[in-house]
Every structure is written in C-alpha cells, then in structure tokens.
N, CA, C and O of each residue as an XYZ file, in Angstrom:
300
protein
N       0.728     -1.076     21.293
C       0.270      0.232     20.877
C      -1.193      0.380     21.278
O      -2.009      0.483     20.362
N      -1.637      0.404     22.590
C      -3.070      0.062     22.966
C      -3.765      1.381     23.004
O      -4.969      1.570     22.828
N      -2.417      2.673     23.377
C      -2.675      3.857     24.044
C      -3.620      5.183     22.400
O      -4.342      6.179     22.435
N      -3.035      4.391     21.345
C      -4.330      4.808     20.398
C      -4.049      4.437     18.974
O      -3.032      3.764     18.807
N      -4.818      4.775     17.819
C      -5.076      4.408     16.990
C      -3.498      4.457     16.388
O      -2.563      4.842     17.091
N      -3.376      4.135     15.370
C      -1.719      4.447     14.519
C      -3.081      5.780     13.420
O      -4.238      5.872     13.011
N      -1.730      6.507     13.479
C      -2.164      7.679     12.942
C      -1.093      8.001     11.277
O       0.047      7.553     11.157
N      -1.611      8.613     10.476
C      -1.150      8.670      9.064
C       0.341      9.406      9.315
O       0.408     10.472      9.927
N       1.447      8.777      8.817
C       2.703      9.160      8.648
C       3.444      8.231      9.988
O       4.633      8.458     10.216
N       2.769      7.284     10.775
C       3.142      6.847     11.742
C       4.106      5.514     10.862
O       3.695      5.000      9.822
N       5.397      5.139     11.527
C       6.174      4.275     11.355
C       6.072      2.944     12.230
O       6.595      2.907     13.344
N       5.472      1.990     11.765
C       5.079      0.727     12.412
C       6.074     -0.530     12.611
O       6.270     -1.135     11.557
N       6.636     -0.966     13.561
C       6.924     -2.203     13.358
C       5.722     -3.681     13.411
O       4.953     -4.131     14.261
N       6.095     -4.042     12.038
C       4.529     -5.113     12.132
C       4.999     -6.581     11.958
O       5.515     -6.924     10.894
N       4.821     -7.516     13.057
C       5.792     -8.782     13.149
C       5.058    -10.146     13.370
O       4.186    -10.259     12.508
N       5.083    -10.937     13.989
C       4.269    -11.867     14.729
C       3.090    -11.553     15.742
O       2.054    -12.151     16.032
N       3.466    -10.790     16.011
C       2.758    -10.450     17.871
C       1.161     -9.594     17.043
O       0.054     -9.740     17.561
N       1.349     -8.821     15.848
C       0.291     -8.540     14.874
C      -0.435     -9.416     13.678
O      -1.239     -8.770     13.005
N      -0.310    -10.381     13.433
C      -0.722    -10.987     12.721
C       0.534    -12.120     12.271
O       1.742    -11.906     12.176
N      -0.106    -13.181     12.077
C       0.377    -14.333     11.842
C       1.262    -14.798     10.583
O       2.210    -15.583     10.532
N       0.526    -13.926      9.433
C       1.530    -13.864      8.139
C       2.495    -13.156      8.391
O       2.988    -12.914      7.290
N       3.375    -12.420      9.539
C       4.197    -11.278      9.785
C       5.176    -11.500     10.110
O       6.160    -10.763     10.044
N       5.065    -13.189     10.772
C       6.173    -13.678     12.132
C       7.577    -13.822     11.028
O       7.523    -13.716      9.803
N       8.783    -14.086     11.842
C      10.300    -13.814     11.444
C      10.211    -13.027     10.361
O       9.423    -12.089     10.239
N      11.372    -13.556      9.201
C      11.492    -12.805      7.978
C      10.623    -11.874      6.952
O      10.824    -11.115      6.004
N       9.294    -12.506      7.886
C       7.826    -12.174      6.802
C       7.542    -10.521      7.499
O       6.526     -9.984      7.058
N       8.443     -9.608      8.648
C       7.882     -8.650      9.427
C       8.122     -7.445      8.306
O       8.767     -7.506      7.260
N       7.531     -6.550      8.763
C       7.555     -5.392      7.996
C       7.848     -4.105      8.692
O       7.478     -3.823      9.831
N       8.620     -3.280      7.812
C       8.197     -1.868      8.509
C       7.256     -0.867      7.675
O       7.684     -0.601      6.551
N       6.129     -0.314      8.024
C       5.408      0.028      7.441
C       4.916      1.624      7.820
O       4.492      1.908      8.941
N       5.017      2.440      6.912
C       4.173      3.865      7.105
C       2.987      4.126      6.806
O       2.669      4.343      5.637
N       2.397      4.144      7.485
C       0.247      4.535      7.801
C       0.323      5.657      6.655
O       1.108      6.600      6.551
N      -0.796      5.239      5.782
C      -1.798      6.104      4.981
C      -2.826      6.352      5.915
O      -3.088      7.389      6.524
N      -3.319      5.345      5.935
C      -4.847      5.579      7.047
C      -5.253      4.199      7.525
O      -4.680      3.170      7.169
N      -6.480      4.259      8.516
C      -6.890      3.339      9.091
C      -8.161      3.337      8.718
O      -8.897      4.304      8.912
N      -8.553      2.196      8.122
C     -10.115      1.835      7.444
C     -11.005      2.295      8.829
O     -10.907      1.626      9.858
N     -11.971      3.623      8.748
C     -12.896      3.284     10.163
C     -14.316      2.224     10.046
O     -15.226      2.358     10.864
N     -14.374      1.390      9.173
C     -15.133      0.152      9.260
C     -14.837     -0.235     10.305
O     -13.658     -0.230     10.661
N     -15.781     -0.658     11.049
C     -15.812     -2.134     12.466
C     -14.970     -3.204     11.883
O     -14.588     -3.121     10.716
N     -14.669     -4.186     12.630
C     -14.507     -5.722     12.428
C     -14.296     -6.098     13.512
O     -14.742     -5.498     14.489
N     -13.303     -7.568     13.639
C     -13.322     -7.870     15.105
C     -12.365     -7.613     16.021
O     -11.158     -7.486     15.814
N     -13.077     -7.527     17.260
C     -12.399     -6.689     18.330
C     -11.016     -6.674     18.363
O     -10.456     -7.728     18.667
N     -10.136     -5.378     18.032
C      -8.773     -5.507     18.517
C      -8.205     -5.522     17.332
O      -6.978     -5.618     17.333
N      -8.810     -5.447     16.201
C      -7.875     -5.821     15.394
C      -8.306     -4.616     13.975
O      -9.472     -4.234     13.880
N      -7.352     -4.182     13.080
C      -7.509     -2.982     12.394
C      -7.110     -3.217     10.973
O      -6.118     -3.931     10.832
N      -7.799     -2.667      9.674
C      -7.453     -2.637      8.415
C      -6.641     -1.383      7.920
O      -7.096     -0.389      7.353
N      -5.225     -1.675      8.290
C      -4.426     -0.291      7.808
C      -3.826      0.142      6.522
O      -2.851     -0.536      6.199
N      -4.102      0.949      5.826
C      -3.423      1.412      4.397
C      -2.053      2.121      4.509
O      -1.812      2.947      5.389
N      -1.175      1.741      3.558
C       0.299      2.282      3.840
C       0.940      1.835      2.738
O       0.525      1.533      1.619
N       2.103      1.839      3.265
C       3.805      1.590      2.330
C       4.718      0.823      3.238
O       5.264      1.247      4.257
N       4.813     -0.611      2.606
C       5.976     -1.194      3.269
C       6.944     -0.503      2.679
O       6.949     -0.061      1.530
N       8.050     -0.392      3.782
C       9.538      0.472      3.888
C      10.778     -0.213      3.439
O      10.969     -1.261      4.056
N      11.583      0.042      2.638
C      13.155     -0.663      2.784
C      13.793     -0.329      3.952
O      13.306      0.332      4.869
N      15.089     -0.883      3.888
C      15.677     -0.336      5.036
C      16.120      1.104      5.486
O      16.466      1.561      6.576
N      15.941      1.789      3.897
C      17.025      3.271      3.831
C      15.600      3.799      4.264
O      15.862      4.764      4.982
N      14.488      3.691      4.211
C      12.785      3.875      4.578
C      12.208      4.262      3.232
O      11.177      4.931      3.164
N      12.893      3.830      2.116
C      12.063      4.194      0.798
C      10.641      3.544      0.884
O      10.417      2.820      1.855
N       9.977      3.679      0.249
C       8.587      3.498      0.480
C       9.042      2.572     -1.296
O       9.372      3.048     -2.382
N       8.826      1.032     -0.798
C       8.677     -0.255     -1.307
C       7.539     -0.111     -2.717
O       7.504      0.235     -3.898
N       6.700     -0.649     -1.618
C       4.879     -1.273     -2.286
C       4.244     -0.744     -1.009
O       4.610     -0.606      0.158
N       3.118     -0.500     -1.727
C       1.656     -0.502     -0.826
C       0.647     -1.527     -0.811
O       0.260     -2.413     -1.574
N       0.298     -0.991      0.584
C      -0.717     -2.576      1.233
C      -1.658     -2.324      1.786
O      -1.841     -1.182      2.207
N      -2.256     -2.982      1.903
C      -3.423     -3.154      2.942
C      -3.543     -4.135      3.445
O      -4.035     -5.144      2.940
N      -2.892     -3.953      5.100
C      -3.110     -5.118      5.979
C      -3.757     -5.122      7.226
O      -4.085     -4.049      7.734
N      -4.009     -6.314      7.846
C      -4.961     -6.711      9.028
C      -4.445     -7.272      9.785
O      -4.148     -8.463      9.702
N      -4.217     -6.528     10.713
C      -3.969     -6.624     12.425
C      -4.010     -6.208     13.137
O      -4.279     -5.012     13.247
N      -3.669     -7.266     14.347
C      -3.863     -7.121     15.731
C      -3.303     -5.378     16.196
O      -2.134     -5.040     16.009
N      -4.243     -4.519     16.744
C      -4.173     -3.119     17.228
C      -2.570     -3.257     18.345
O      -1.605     -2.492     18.337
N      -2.862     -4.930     19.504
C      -1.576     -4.297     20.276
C      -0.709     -4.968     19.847
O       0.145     -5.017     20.732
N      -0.294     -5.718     18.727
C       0.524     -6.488     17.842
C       1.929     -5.226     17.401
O       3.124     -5.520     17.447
N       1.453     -4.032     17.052
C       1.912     -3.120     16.735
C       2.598     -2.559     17.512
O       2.294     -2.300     18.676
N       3.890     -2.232     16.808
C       5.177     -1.292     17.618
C       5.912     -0.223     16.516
O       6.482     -0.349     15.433
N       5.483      1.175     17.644
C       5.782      2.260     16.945
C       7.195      2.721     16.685
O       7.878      3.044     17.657
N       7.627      2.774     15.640
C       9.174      2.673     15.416
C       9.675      4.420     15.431
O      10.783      4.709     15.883
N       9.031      5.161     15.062
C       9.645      6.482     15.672
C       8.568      7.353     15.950
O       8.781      8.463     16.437
C-alpha cells in the first residue's frame, strides 16, 4: 500500500509482511479510524481502528504500529 496513506473507513488486511506481532493466526482485518500524523520511523505508521470479525462486525479497538507497505487493502 505504498501509493498512499490508509484513509478513515479503509478495510486493511494486517499480517506478517506489517508487523511482526501479526504473522499467521495473529493477522487481522481492520477498519481505519485515523492515522496518528506524529513522525516516527521511516515507513512505518500508528493507526486507530476496529479489528473486524468475519461477518465485518467491528470486534475491539486498537491502536497499532506498522509497516506502511506491510498493508493490504481489502476493499
């Protein structure tokens, strides 16, 4: 997802390739609240949201950190 920011209402697939707590069973699907615009380090982003069930109910909310091209936009 290099081509731009994840934007609020965006549907994320968030797995290994984004952060390391994510890989197999641990992946998520997640819907963007927002994106912290604080700096940190290069490439990588503090996003606010709702992990998803499968039906896409909105779970729990999070705030997680990762990798910008780790991310795959699910619709």
């Amino acid at each position: 997802m290099t081509e731009a920011l994840p934007q609020p209402g965006d549907v994320l697939c968030v797995g290994g390739a984004a952060s390391v707590q994510f890989q197999g069973d641990r992946a998520l699907t997640f819907r963007v609240i927002r994106v912290d615009p604080r700096i940190t380090y290069d490439g990588w982003l503090w996003i606010d949201g709702y992990v998803l069930g499968p039906n896409g109910d909105a779970l729990q909310r999070r705030v997680i950190f990762v990798k910008r091209d780790g991310l795959r936009k699910k619709r």
